[in-house]
C-alpha positions in Angstrom: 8.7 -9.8 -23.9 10.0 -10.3 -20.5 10.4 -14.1 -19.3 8.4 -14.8 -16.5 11.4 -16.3 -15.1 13.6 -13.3 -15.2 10.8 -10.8 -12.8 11.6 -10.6 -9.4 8.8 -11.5 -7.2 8.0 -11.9 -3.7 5.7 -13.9 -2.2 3.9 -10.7 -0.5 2.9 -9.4 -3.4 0.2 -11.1 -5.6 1.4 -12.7 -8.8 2.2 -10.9 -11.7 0.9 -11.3 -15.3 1.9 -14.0 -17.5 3.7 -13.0 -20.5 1.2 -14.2 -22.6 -1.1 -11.5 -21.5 1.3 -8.6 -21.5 1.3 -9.5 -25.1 -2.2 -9.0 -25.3 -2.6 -6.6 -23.4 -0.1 -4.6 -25.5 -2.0 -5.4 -28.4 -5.0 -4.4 -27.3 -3.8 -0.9 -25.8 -2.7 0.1 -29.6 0.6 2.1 -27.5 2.4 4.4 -29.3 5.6 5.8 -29.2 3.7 9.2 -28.2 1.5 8.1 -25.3 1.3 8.5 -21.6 0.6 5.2 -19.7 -1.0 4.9 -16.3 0.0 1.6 -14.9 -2.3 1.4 -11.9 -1.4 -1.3 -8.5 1.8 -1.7 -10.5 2.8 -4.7 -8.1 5.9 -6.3 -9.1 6.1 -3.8 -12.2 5.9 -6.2 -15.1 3.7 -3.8 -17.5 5.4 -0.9 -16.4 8.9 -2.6 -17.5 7.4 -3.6 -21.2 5.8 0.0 -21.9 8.2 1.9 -20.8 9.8 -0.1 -24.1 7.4 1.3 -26.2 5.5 4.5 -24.9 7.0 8.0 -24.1 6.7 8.1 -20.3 4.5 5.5 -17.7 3.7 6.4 -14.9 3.8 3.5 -11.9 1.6 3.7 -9.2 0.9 1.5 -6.4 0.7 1.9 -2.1 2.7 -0.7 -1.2 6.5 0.6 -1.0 7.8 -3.2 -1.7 5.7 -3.1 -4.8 6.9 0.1 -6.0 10.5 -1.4 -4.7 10.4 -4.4 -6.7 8.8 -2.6 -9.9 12.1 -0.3 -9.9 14.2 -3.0 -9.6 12.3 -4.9 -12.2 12.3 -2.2 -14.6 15.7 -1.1 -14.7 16.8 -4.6 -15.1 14.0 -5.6 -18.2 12.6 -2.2 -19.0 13.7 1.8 -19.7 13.8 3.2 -16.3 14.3 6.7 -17.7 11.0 6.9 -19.2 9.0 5.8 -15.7 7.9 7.6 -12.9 7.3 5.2 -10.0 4.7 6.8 -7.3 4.2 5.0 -3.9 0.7 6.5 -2.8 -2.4 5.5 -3.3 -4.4 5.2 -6.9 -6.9 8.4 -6.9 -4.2 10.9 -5.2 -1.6 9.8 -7.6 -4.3 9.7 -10.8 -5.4 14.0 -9.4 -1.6 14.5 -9.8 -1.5 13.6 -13.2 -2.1 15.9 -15.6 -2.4 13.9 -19.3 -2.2 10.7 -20.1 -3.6 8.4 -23.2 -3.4 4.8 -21.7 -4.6 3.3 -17.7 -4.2 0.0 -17.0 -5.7 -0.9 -14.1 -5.2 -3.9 -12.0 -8.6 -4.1 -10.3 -8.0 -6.6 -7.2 -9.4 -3.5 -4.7 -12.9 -2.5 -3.8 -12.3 1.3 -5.1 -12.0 0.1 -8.7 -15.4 2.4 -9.9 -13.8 5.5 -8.2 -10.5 5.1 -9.7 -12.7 4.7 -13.0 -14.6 7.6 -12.5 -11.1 9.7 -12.1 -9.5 8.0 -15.2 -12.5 9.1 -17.3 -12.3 12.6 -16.0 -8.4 12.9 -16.7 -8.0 10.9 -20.1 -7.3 12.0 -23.1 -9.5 12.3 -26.1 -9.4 9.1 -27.7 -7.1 7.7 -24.5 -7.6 3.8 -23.8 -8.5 2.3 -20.6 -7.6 -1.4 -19.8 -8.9 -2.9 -16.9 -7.7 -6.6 -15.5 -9.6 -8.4 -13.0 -10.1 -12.2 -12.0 -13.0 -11.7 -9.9 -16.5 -12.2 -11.7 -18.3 -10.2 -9.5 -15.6 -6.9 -10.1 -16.1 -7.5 -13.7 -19.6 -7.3 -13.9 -19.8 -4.0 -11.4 -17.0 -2.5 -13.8 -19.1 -2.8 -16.9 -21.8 -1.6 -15.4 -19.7 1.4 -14.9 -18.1 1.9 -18.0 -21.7 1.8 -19.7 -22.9 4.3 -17.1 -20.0 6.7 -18.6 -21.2 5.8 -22.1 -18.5 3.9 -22.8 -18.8 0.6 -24.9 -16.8 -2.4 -23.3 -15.1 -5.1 -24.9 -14.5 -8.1 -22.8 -11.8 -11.1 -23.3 -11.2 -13.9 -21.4 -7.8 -14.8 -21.5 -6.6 -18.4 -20.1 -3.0 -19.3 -21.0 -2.5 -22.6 -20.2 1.2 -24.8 -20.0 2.0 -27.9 -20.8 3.4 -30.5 -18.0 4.9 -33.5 -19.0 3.7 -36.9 -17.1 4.4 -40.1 -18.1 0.9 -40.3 -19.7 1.0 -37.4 -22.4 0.6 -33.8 -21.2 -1.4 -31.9 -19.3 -2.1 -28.5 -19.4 -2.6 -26.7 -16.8 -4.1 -23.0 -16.8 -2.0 -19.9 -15.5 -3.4 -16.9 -14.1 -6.9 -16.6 -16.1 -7.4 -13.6 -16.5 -10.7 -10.5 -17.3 -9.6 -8.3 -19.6 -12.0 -5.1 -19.9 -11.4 -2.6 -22.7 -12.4 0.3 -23.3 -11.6 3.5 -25.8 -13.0 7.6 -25.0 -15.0 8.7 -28.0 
């Protein structure tokens, strides 16, 4: 795994995910060295970086040209840049260019997530994987709703890593970057 120490960041991006859950998420996305991987608002590219040690090809998508800068920097420094695709336009024309893929992860912090949903389903492979990540209750909820609209059956975690600072009391810890993760598998 990547140290969260090592990513460059910028503070006009929103923060990236903990190493903790990479690790989970990895685990949960069952990746193969044969699979295609969507990694969807890529931000600083931190997924993209630790599939593209694992998977065949990812592709990394986001609108924001620093994002997409960063996420190259990021993966060529952590990851294997040889294996990714880096695309600076937005989610659903980028998804409609793609023509297989067995794995989206989709960082839902925008309005559009049911569209871009909708466009996965349509485009995944048979027996591909969908991992959505949100922190907002109210996304979450919608994006079951969808899923179970598309006959899907959605498995939810809630994943809060927390780190312990040292006072001169004992420790405390203190929780970083709680997390929704929303998985799903086509039948």
């Amino acid at each position: 795994m990547i140290n969260d120490f090592d990513l460059l960041t910028t503070c006009d991006i929103s923060g990236f995910l903990k190493e903790e859950i990479r690790s989970i998420i990895i685990y949960k996305s069952d990746v193969k060295d044969s699979d295609i991987v969507l990694d969807i608002n890529c931000g600083v590219g931190e997924i993209s970086a630790e599939f593209s040690k694992l998977a065949q090809k990812v592709f990394s998508i986001d609108e924001s040209s620093q994002a997409t800068a960063i996420s190259q920097q990021n993966i060529k420094k952590h990851g294997n840049i040889d294996k990714v695709e880096i695309i600076n336009e937005d989610e659903l024309s980028a998804i409609e260019k793609i023509e297989n893929f067995d794995i989206a992860i989709l960082n839902a912090k925008k309005d559009n997530y049911n569209e871009i949903i909708e466009k996965i389903h349509e485009k995944i492979n048979s027996k591909g994987r969908m991992l959505i990540l949100t922190n907002i209750l109210d996304f979450e909820v919608d994006i079951v709703n969808k899923l179970s609209q598309l006959n899907y059956n959605p498995k939810i975690t809630q994943i809060n890593i927390s780190n312990g600072i040292l006072l001169n009391k004992g420790i405390k810890m203190e929780s970083q970057n709680p997390m929704n993760l929303i998985y799903v598998k086509k039948r």
